[in-house]
N, C-alpha and C positions, 0 to 999 in steps of 0.2 A: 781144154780150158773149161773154166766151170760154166755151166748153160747159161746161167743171165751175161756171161760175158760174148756169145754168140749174137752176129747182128741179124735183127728179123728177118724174115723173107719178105717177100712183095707183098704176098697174101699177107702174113700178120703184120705187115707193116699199114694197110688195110683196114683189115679188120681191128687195129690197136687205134689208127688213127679214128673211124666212124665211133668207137668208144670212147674215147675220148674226148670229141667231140659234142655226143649226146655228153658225157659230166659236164663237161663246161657250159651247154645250156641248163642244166641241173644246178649248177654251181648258182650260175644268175639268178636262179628263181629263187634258192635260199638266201641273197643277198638283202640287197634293201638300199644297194649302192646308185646314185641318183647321180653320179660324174658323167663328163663327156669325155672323149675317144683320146683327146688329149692327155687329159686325166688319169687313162687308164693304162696308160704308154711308158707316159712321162718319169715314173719312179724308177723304172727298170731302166731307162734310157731308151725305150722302144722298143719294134721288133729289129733293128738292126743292132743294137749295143746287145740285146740277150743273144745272140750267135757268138758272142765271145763268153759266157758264159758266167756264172756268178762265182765262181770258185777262183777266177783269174787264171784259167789253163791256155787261155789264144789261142783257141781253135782245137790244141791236140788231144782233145779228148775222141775219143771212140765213136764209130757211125751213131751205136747207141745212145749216146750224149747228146750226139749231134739230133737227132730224131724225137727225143722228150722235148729240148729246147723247144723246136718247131711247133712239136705238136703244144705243149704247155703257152706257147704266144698266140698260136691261132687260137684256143680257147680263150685267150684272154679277149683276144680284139672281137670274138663271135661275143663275149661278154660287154665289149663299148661299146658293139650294135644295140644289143639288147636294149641298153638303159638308153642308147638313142634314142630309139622305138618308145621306149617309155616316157621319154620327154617328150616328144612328138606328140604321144596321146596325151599325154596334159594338155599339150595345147590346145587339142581338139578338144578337150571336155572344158576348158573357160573359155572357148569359142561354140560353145553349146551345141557342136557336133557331135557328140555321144552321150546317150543320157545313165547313169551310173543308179543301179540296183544294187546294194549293198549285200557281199557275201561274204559267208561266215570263212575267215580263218585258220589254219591247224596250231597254230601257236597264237591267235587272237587273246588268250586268255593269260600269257604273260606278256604282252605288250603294252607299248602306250596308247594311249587313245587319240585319235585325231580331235583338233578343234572341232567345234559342231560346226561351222561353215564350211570349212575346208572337207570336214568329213561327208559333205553331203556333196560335192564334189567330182568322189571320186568314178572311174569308168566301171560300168556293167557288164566290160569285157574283162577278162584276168589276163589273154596271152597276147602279144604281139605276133604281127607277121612271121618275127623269129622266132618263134614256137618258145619265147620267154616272159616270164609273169611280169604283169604291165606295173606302172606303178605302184596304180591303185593295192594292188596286194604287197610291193614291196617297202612302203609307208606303215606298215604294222608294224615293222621290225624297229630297233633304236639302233644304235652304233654299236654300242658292247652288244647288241645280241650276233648283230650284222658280223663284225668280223668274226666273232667265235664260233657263227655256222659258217662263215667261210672256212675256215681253217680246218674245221672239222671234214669238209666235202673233200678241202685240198688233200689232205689224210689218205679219206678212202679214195681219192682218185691216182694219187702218185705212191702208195703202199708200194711196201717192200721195194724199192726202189735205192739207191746208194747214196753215198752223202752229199753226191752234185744235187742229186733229187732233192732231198731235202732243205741244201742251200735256196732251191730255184723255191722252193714251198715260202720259205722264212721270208724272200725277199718280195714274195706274193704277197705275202701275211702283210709285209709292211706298205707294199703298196696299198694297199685296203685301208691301211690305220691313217694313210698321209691325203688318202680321199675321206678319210670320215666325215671332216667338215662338210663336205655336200652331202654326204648320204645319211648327213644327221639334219638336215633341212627338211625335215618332215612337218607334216600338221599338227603331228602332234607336238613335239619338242621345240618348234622355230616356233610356237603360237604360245612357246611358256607353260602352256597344259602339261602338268607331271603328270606321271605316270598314274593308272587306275589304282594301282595293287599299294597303297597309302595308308598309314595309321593319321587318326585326327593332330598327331602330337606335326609331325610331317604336314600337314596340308597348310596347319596356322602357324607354323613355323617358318617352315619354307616357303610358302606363296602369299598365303595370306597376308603376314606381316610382311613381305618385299613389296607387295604395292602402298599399303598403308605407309612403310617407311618413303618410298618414293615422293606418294604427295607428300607427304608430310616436309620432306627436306624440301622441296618446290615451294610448299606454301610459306616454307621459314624464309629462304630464298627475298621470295617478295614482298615478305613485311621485313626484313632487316632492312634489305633496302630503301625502302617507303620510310622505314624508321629512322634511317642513318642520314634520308634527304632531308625530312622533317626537322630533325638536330644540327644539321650542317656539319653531318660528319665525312659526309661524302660531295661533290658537286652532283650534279648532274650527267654529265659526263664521265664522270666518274662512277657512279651508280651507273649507267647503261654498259660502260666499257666491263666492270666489273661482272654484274650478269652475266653478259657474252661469254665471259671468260669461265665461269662457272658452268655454264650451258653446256661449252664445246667440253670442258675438262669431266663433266662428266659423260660426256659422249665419247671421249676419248677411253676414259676409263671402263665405260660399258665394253669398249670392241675389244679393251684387252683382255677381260673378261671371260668372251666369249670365245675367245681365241683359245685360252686354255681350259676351256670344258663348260664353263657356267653360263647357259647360252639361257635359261629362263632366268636365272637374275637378270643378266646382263641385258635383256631385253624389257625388264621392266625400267631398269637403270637408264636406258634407252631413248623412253619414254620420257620421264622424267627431265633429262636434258632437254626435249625436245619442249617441253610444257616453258622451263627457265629461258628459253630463246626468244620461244613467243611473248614472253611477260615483256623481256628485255626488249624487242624493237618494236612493240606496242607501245610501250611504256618511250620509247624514244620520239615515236614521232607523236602521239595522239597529246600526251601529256606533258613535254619536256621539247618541243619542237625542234631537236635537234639533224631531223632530219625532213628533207622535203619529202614531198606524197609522193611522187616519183622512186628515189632510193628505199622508202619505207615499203611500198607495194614489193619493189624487188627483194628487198630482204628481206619481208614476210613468204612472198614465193620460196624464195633458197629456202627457209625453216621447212615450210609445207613440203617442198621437193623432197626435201633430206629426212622427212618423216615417213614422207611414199614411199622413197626408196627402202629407207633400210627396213620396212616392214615387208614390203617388196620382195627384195633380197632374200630377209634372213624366215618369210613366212609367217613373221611375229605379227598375231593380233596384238598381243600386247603393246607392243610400240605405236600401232595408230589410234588403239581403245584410248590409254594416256594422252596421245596427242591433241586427237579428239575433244578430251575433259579438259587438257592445258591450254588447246585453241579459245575453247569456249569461256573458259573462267578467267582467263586473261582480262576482258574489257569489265569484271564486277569486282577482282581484286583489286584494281589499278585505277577503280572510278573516284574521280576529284570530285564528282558533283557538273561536272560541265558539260552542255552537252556538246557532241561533234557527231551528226546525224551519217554524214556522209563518211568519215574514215570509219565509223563503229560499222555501219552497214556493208560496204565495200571489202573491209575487214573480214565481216560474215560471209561476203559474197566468194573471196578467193578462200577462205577456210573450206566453206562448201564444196567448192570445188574441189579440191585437192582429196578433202575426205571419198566424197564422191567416186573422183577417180580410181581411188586405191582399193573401195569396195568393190568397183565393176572388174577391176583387172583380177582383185583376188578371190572374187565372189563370196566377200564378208557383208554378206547382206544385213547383218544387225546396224552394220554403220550408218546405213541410210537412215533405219530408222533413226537411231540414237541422234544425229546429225537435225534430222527434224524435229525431234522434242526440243531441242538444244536450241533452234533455230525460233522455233516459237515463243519459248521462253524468254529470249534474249529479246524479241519484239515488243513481249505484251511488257518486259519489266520498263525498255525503255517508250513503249506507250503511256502506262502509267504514270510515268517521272518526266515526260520530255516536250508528249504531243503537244504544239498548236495549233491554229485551224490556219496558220500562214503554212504549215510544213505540210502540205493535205496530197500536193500533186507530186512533192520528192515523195514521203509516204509510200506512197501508190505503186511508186515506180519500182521501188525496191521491195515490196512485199510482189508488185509482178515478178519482180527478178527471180524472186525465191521459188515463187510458185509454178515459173517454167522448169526451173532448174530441176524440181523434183519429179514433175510432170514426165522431164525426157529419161529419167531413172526408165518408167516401162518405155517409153519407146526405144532405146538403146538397148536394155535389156532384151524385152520380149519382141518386140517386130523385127528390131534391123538384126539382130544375133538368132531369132525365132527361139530364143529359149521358153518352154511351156509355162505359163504365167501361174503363178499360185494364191493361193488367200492371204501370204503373207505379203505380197505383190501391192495386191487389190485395195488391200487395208491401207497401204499408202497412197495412193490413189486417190480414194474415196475420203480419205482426211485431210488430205492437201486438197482436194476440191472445196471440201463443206467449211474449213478456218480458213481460208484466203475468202471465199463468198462472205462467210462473215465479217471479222474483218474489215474487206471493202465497205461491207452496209455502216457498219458502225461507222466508218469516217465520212463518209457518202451523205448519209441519211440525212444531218441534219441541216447542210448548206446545200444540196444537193440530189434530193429525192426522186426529180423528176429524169434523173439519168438510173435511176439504179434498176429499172426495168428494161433498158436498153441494155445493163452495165449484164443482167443476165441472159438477156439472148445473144449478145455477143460469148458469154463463157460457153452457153446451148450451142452456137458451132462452132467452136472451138474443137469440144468434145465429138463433136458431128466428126469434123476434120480427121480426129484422131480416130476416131470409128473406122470411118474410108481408110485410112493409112493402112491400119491395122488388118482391114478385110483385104487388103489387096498384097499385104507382102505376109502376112501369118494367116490364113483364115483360118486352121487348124487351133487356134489358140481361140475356141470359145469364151471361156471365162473372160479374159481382158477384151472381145467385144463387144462381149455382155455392156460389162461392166460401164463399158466408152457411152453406147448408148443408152444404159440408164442414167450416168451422169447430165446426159443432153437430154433425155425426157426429164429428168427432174427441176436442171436449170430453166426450162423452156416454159415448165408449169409456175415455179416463182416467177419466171418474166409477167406470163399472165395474170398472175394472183400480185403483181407488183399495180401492172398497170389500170388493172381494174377495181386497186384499192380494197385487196381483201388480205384475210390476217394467211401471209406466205410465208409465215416461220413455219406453222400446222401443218399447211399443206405441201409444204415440200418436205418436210418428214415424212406422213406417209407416203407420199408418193416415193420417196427415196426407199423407204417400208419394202413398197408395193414391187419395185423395180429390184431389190438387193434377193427380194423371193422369187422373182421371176427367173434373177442371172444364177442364183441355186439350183432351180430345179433345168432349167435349160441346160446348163453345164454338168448337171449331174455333180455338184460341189456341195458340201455340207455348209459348210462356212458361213457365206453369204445368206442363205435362210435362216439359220440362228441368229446370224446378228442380227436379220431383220425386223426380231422377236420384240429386244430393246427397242431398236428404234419406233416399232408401232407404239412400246411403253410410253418413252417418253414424248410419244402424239397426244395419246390419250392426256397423259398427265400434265400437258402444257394446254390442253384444252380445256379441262377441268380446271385447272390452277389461275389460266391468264385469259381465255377466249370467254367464257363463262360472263366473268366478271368485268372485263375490258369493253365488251359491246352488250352488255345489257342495258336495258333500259333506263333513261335519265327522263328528269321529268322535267318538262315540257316537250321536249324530244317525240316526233316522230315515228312509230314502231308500228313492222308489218312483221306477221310472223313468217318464217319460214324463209323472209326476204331478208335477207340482213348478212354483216359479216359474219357473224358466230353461226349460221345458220350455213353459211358455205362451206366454211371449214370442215364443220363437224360433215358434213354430204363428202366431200373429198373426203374424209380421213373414216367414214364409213363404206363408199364407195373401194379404198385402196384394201380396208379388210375382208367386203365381200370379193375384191380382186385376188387377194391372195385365196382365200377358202378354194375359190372357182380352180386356180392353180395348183394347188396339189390335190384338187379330184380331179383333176388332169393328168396328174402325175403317175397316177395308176401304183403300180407294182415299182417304180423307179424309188418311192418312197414305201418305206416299212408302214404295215397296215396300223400299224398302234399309233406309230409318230401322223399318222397322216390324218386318220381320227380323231386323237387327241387335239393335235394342233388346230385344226379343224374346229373342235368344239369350242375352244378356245376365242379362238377368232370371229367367229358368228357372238358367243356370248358379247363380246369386248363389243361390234357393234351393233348388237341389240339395246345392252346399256347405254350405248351413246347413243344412239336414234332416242330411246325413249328418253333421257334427260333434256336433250337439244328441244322434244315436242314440250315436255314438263315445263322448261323452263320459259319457252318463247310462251306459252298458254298465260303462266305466269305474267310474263311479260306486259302481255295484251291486255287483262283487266285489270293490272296496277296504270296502264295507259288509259283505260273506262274510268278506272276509279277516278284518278286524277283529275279525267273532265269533270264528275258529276262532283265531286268536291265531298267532304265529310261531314256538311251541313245536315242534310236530312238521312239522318240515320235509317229508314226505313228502305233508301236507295241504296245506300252504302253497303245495306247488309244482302239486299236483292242482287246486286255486283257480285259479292262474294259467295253466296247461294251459288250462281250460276261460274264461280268458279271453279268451285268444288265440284260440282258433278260435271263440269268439263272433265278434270283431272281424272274423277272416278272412272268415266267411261271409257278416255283414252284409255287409262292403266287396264284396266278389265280389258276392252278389246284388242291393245297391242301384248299382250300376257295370251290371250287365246289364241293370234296366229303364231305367237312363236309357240306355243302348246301344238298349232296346226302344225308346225314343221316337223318339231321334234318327235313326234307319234310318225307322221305321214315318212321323216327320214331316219327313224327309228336313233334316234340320238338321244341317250338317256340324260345328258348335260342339260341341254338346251328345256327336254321335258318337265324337269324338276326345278328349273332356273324359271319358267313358266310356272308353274305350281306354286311355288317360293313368291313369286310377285303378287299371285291373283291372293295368296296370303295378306299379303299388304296393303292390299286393295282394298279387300274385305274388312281389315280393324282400320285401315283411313274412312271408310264409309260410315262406319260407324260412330266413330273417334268427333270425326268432321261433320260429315254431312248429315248424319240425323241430328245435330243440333238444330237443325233448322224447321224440324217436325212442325212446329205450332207456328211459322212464320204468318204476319198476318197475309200476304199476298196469295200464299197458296190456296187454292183450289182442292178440294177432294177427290185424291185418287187422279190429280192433272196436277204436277209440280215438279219440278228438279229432284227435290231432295225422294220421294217416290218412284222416280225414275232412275234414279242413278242405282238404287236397291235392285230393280227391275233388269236393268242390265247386266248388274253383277249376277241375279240371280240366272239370268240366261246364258252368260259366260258359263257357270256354272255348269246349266244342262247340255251344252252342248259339250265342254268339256270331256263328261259322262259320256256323250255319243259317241266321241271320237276312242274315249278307251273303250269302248263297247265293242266296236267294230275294228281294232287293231289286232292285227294277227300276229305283232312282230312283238308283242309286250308279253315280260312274263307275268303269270300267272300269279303271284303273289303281289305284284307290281297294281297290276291290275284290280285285283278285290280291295286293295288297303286305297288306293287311291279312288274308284268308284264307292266304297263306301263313306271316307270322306266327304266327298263332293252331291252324295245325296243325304246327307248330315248336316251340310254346310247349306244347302241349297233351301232346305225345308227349313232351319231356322232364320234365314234369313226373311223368310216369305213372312213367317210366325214374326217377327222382328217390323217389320215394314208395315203390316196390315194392322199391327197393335200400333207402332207408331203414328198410322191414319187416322185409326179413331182415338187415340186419345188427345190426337194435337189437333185435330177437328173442335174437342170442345174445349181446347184450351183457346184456342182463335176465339169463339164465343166469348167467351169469360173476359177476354183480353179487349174483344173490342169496343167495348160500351162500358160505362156508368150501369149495375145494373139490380136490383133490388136484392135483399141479402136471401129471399126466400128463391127469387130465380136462379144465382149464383149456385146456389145449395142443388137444385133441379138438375144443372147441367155438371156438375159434378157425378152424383149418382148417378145420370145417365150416361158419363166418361165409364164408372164403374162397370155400368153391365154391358156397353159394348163391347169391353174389353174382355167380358168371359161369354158373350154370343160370339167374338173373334174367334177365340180359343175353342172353343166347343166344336163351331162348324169345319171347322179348321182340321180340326182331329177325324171329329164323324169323316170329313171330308176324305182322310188321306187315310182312316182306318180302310172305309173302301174302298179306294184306287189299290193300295197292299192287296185285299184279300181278292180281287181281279186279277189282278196282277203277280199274284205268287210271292209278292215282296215280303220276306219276313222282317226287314229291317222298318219296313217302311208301317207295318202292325206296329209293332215295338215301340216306334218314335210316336204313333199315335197313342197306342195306351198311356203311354207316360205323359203326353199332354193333356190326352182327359184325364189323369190323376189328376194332375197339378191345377187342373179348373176343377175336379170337385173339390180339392181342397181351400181352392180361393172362393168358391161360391159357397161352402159349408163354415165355414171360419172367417170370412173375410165378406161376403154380401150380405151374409142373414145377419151381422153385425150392424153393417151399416149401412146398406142400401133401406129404403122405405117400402114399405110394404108393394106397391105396384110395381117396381122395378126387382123386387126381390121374388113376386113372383111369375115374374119374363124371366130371370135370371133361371129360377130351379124349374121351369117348365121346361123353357129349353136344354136344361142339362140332361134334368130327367129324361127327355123322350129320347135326346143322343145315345144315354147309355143303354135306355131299354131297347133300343135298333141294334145299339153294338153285342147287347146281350141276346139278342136272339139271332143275330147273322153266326155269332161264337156256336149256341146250343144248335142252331142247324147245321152248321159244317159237322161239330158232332157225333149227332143221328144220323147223316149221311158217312161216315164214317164206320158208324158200326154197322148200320146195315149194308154195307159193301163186305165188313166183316165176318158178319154172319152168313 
């Protein structure tokens, strides 16, 4: 007989079967088939109906018949182990028992793509126990690809084989096509997401336009209605029954749909009905009362149920995204203008829920969010339209309701499941905290104030609570303990700054600042310290904006400086950014050296500026409080007030500008140095600007004044400045000469500036203070004139000396050019007009200045050349 018709031996019967065998795990892992054992039975009639064989022989076919059968059903049922195993690790990965590393695919690149929830999902392992690929990998595949690598493996596994073979292949093949429907329950395709491999013409054809069409028919839905009740075209009853019947009929229509192939239409269509159910038994009991709250609650539940499910089921984001938007727009399409605080909210409450539910079971964690903007929304529009101050404790109850409800999102999630908590986590969190506290304040505040100090240490352990919880059943989940207990330092610091009557909108920003940098760099999280960038923004900028001007001074009012509400704030909300600085030089190497300097510089700047504006303005403060007592009667007080306000300011600014100059040198921070530099700028044209107006005040004294002083200090800011770059080893060298020659440029005319201002506003006080003959008048004039070039002369002599001691070329230089500029005022401007005895005080002392400078020049020299010679 011919050899394939010979029955094997033991041995190849063997070694055929362990081959075998191995294909049929081979087979699974090219699949993508996601049935159970039932499933994979059931088309063929099982392993006992395939012993009669598929050709219809009863039995009498050949050992060899008999032996492929076999072996071809135990690969199959080793194949409904398989995708056991593979359902099993699904469950473990949305029971957060296996954490999922995405890897790359051989065929990844003509597949469809999973949804983005679902795809983050999947396991970090690829094989099961049965040495076949887990879900996770067989989720890339679609149906059409799924069966047409099966069929190809069946190929090369039952080759050359006879036409029973073949039969047994064909009836495989169809077993596979009658399980598609499940193995086409992927992420990607049950969620409506087409495929990557798309032209634009496809994506706004096919997808795009089926949702748009979707609501669109919804939204028609319930204005026809609304229109047809308005008309009296319809009852009441009639419109609601109608609805329903449109709801179910397109839900009906979606599953047939889907049944024969159109499973991303048919799940937006899905949707869609699910949105016309909610209109309709909203619309029945809230507006049309034809149902008690009782039957309404439950057959809002059945809607929600039947949304869960079939997204549930069929995998489709689509059908809860829609339901989601149809839950929520339900109560603004259907608004009469009346309100009904309790079915709209309760409404909200079992919508939450359901949504909720269906995010944690399918780990579509966008819903939460979405669910919470939705929920906000829907509060603040019926605050604005509905609040009274009778509705304050229902209110209350049901923005509590909400804010647990989201609250237990991380605890279900991340503690009791231990799933590892993330920023996208955190961020709901931290928002559901900070709009429920507000919120509360808003309703709170104004019948109610003296509870809302309480109202925050109660929320400070709450979050305590959840801290403990969290430490005792996840402590591995960092971040979300962080996070627990900065939310309880922050509530506990408003409780403070409530009860103690300070402005705790400021301070519990930064402090929220201060704690969002702290649970960053503790956790090694990015997240969390970037946001907390903002939020120190908007401290600053609600302090500037509201604290500034909210508790300044009012007149008759009371004012200590430094003691005061704006004066706390601003201490807290500089304190949180010396807090943070301090935290990432802590941070070391955990943070990139750029971002940690930078940020850094940053932050020191941010509260340098607001320390010195908080001192600026309370200074301010305090002698617009002097002024006020001494009143604007006697102008000679009024203006002594403001003398002494100005060189208050000057000296502040001069000496808070030189220790942040001290830091930035002493911690070698080029930001902070030049941000120093840049102010003492300021400093020096307000001095001038301002405070020498005051040169000829009559109060002043010679050489004992404010306005003399305040020049003096600037000038000493100055020199020390100069010491500090002097003595800096960490500055560069160009840095260095540009910025010491400034400062001894700056410093000498200032001196030249002050000591002219002396004497000439010395005889303008004369002149000013008496009645006084026109020939004395004329006296003290001319003698204004020559002190001002005895200033200038000695001035020069002065510092030409110090230079030529001292090696300073710069410091020659700026002398020569002030004895220019006096011989040319004492040659062109004294012999004009001064009188003969002052003109020759003026050119004596000019003269003998320059003949000194003239011969210190010709001896340097002589000493020069005979070194040379």
């Amino acid at each position: 007989m011919p050899e394939d018709e010979h029955p094997p031996s033991a041995a190849d019967d063997r070694s055929d079967r362990g081959e075998r065998m191995s294909g049929g795990s081979d087979e699974t892992g090219a699949r993508g088939d996601s049935s159970g054992i039932g499933d994979s039975s059931s088309s063929s009639g099982g392993i006992g109906s395939g012993l009669t064989g598929a050709d219809g022989h009863d039995g009498s076919n050949s050992a060899a018949d008999f032996n492929v059968q076999v072996l071809a059903r135990l690969a199959q049922l080793e194949r409904a182990f398989g995708e056991q195993s593979a359902r099993l690790s699904s469950i473990e990965r949305r029971l957060g028992l296996v954490k999922y590393t995405p890897k790359p695919h051989p065929s990844s690149q003509d597949e469809p793509r999973a949804s983005g929830a679902d795809a983050s999902a999947r396991d970090d392992e690829t094989t099961t126990p049965f040495g076949t690929p887990r879900a996770g990998a067989w989720r890339q595949e679609s149906a059409g690809a799924h069966d047409t690598h099966y069929a190809h493996d069946a190929d090369n596994t039952r080759a050359a084989r006879d036409a029973h073979d073949a039969d047994a292949r064909d009836a495989s093949t169809h077993d596979a096509n009658a399980r598609g429907v499940g193995a086409a329950e992927t992420d990607g395709e049950a969620s409506g997401i087409l495929p990557a491999r798309r032209d634009l013409e496809q994506m706004i054809g096919g997808s795009l336009f089926n949702w748009l069409g979707i609501i669109a028919v919804s939204l028609t839905v319930g204005f026809f209605l609304k229109y047809a009740f308005d008309n009296d075209w319809i009852g009441e009853r009639g419109q609601v029954l109608l609805g329903a019947v449109v709801g179910v009929g397109i839900l009906a229509a979606a599953e047939r749909l889907r049944a024969r192939g159109y499973r991303s239409y048919a799940y937006v269509l899905s949707g869609g009905g699910i949105l016309i159910l909610y209109l309709t038994v909203y619309a029945a009991r809230v507006f049309y009362e034809l149902v008690g709250v009782v039957p309404a609650f439950l057959l809002m539940i059945a809607v929600t149920t039947t949304a869960v499910l079939l997204a549930a089921r069929y995998h489709a984001y689509a059908i809860a995204v829609l339901g989601l938007i149809g839950g929520f727009m339900t109560p603004a399409l259907l608004s009469t203008g009346v309100d009904n605080q309790i079915g709209l909210f309760g409404y909200i409450a079992l919508l939450n829920s359901g949504v909720l539910a269906l995010a944690y079971f399918k780990r579509w964690r966008s819903l939460n969010h979405m669910a919470f903007v939705a929920t906000i929304f829907t509060f603040g529009s019926w605050y604005v339209v509905h609040y009274e101050d009778w509705k304050l404790w229902r209110t209350l109850f049901f923005l509590t309701l909400f804010f647990l409800m989201f609250n237990a999102l991380g605890v279900v999630y991340n503690v009791i499941k231990q799933r590892p908590a993330r920023w996208f986590d955190i961020s709901l969190i931290m928002s559901n905290a900070t709009l429920f506290f507000a919120a509360s304040y808003a309703l709170l505040e104004a019948s109610h104030h003296s509870l809302l100090g309480s109202y925050a240490l109660v929320l400070s352990g709450f979050y305590v609570l959840l801290f403990y919880f969290t430490y005792q059943r996840n402590r591995a989940d960092k971040l979300l303990a962080l996070s627990y207990v900065g939310a309880a330092v922050t509530f506990f610091t408003i409780a403070a700054s409530i009860q103690l009557d300070q402005q705790w909108v400021t301070i519990a920003w930064a402090v929220e600042a201060l704690m969002l940098t702290w649970i960053g760099l503790r956790s090694d999280a990015d997240a969390p310290r970037y946001v907390a960038l903002p939020v120190f923004a908007f401290a600053l900028l609600r302090w500037f904006t509201v604290d500034v001007f909210e508790f300044a001074y009012r007149e008759g009012d009371g004012f200590v400086p430094l003691v005061n509400r704006r004066a706390v704030s601003a201490a807290a909300l500089v304190a949180a950014l010396g807090g943070a600085v301090w935290l990432y030089r802590r941070a070391g190497e955990r943070v990139a050296r750029d971002e940690r300097e930078t940020l850094g510089a940053v932050l020191i700047l941010a509260a340098n500026v607001l320390a010195l504006t908080l001192l600026t303005v309370d200074v301010n403060d305090y002698f617009k409080a002097r002024l006020f007592a001494v009143g604007t009667e006697d102008y000679d007080v009024y203006r002594a007030v403001e003398n002494a306000r100005q060189f208050t300011l000057s000296v502040l600014w001069a000496f808070y500008a030189l220790c942040a100059l001290v830091v930035g040198v002493k911690r070698n921070l080029p930001a902070l140095r030049f941000a120093a530099l840049a102010w003492l700028v300021v400093t020096g044209v307000k001095i001038i600007a301002l405070d020498a107006g005051f040169y000829n005040a009559a109060w002043h004294l010679p050489l004992v004044n404010q306005t003399f002083a305040a020049f003096v200090a600037f000038i000493a800011a100055l020199w020390y400045a100069g010491r500090l770059y002097t003595r800096a080893d960490k500055i560069d060298e160009r840095e260095r000469h540009a910025v010491l020659t400034a400062l001894v440029v700056a410093a000498n005319l200032y001196a030249i500036a002050a000591l002219s201002l002396e004497a000439t506003g010395y005889f303008e006080k004369l002149i000013r203070a008496g009645a006084l003959a026109e020939r004395d008048t004329r006296d003290l004039r001319l003698a204004q004139g020559l002190s001002l070039s005895l200033v200038w002369t000695l001035y020069g002599g002065a510092m030409l000396l110090y230079g030529h001691r001292r090696g300073n070329r710069l410091l020659r230089i700026m002398a020569l050019l002030l004895l220019t500029a006096t011989a040319l005022k004492v040659f062109f401007l004294d012999l004009a007009v001064l009188e003969k005895f002052y003109r020759i005080v003026s050119f004596l002392v000019l003269g003998a200045i320059l003949l000194a400078v003239s011969f210190l020049y010709q001896q340097k020299q002589r000493a020069a050349k005979s070194e040379g010679g």
